[in-house]
N, C-alpha and C positions, 0 to 999 in steps of 0.2 A: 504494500500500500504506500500512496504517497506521501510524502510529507501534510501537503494541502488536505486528502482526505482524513485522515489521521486529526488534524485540525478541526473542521468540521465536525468529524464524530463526534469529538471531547464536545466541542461545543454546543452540538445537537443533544447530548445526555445533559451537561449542564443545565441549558433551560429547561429541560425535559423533570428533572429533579426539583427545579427552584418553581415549577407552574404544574397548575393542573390544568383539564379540558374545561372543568367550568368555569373556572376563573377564566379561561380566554374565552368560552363560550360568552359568558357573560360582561368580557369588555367590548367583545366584538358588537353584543346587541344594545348595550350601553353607547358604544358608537354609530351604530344605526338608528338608532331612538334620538340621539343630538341633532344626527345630521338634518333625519327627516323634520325637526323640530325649530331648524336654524329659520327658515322663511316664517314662521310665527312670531318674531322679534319685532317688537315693535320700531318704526322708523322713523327717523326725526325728522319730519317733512315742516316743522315749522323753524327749521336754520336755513333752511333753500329760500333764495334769495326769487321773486317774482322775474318770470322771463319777461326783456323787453320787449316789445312786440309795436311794428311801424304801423300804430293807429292813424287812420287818414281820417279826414271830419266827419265824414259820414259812418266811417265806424266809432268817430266818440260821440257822433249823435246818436246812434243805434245804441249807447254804451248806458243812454242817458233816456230810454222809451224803457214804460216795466210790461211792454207787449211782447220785447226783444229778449230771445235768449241770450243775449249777448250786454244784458241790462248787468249794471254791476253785482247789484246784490244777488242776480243769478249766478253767482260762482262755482257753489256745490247744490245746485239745485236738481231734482230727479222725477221729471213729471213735467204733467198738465200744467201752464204758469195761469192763476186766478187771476191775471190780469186779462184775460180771452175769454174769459169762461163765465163773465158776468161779477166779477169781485175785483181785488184790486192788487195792486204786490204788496199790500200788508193785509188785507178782510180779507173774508169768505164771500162767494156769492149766497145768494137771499135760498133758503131752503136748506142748506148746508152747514155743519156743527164744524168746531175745528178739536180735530184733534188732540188729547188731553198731553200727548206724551210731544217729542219735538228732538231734529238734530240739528246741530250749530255749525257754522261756518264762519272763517273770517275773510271778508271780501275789501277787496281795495276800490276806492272810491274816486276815478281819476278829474271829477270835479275840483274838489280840494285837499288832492292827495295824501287823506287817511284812510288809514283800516280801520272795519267794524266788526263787529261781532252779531251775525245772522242769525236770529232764529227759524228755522223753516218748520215751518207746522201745514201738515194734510189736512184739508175741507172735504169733510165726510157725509154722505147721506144720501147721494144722487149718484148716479151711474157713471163711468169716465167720462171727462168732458171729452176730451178725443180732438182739440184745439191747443196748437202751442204747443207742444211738446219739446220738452226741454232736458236735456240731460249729458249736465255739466260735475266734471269731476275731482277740480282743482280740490287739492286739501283732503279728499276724502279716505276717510280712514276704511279698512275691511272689515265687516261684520263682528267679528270678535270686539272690536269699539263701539258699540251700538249708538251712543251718543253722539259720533261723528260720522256714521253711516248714511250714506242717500237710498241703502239700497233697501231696508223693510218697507211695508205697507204700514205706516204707523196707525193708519186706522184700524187695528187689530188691538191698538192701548186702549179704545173706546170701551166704553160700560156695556152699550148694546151688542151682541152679538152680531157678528155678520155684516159688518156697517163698510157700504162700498167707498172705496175711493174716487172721489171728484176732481181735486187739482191741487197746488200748491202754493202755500205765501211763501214771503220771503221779507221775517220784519227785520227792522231796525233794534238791537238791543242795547249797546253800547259803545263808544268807541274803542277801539279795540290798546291798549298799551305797549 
C-alpha cells in the first residue's frame, strides 16, 4: 500500500471513531432545515433607498389623480381603487362597510416630498367593483407579515361571515419619520 493510502485509512478510522451516523445524520438535516429556512428571513426593504424614476408632467399629474394607479398613496395598494367604484381614496362607497382589520404602507409624496404612512382598509359588502384595478407592490412585505401584506382579502377580519370584497382606500395616517 501507498504511502497516500495508508494516510487516508488512518484518517478514515479516525473520524470514523470521533463520529457516529446520527450525529452526521443529524447535522446533515440540521443543514437542510437552515438552508430551506434561509428565504424566510426577514429583509430590510426599509434601508433601500426609493429608485429614481424620469417622471415627465403628465406622469406627476397622473401621480397626483386618486382615479390613477399611479396616484401616490397607491404604492402598496392591491385591488379595486374606491376612487372608480363610487367612494373616494380615503371613504367607502354608499352601501359598503370598511373593513375592521387594515395593512400599512409608507408612500412618498412627490408634491412636497415627504413620506406617509398608508392605511389601506377593504370596502366590504357589495360584489367586486371590477373598475380600476390596481396592484402595486412597493414595500410589500410576504404573508408571514400580515400587517404589511396587500395580499389577504381583509374582509375575512369582518364580524359577518362571508362579506364580499368591493374595492380599496388608501388613507392618510401620519407623516411618516
Amino acid at each position: 500500500m501507498s504511502r497516500f493510502d495508508r494516510w487516508m485509512e488512518a484518517s478514515s478510522r479516525s473520524v470514523a471513531r470521533r463520529t457516529s451516523r446520527r450525529g452526521l445524520l443529524g447535522s446533515l438535516g440540521a443543514l437542510l432545515v437552515g438552508v430551506a429556512a434561509l428565504p424566510l428571513l426577514p429583509v430590510a426593504r426599509g434601508a433601500e433607498k426609493p429608485a429614481k424614476s424620469g417622471k415627465t408632467e403628465a406622469g406627476h399629474q397622473e401621480a397626483q389623480d386618486p382615479t390613477s394607479c399611479n396616484y401616490w398613496r397607491h404604492c402598496a395598494i392591491d385591488g379595486f381603487l374606491c376612487g372608480c367604484c363610487g367612494g373616494s381614496a380615503s371613504a367607502c362607497p354608499p352601501g359598503t362597510v370598511q373593513s375592521p382589520v387594515t395593512w400599512v404602507g409608507t408612500c412618498h409624496n412627490p408634491a412636497d416630498g415627504l413620506d406617509y404612512v398608508i392605511s389601506y382598509n377593504d370596502c366590504c359588502g357589495k360584489s367586486s367593483c371590477g373598475r380600476c384595478l390596481c396592484n402595486r407592490n412597493e414595500r410589500d412585505m410576504p404573508l408571514y407579515v400580515p400587517f404589511r401584506s396587500n395580499d389577504y382579502d381583509w374582509c375575512t377580519g369582518s364580524s359577518v361571515a362571508n362579506i364580499p370584497y368591493h374595492c380599496s382606500t388608501a388613507r392618510v395616517l401620519a407623516r411618516a419619520i
